[in-house]
N, C-alpha and C positions, 0 to 999 in steps of 0.2 A: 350261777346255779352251782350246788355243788353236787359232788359226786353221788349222795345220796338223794339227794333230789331228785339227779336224774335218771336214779337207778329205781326210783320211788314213779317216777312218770311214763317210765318204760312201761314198770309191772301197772301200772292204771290204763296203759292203751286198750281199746277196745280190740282192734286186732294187733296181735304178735309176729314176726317176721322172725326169720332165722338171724337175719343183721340185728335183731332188739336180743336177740341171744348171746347173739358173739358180743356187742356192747355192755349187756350185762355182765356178762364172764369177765370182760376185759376190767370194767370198774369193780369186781371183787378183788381183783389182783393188783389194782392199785392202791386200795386204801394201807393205811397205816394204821391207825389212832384204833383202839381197842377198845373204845365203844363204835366208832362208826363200823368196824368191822361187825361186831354186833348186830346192831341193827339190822347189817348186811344180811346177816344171816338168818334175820326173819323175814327181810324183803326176798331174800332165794328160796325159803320154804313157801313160799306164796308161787313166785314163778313156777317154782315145779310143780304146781299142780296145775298150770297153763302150758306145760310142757305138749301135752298132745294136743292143744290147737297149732300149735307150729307143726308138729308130725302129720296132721290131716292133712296141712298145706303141701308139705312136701312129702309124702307118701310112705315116709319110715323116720326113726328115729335115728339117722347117721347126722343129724347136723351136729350131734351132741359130742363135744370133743373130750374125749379123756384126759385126766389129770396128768399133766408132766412130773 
């Protein structure tokens, strides 16, 4: 499976976890290639609008780590 597959399977789960978060984040920051980055970055506009089902889970929105 590659990296967008799995980034693509994440964002299809029925429910979201803060660990489908941090896995998320972590394969934006590995890819390379400037289309997969891309795509990435339609697969992350999608996530963040399932942002707040992980925030209901855990009660605020601190799972969310800022950019280095």
């Amino acid at each position: 499976m590659t990296l967008l597959e799995e980034a693509d399977e994440i964002l299809m789960k029925k429910n979201l976890t803060v660990e489908d978060y941090n896995r998320f984040e972590k394969i934006g920051k590995e890819l390379t290639d400037e289309y997969e980055i891309y795509f990435f970055s339609r697969l992350a506009e999608g996530f963040e609008l399932r942002l707040p089902e992980i925030a209901s889970k855990v009660g605020d929105y601190s799972f969310i780590k800022k950019d280095e």
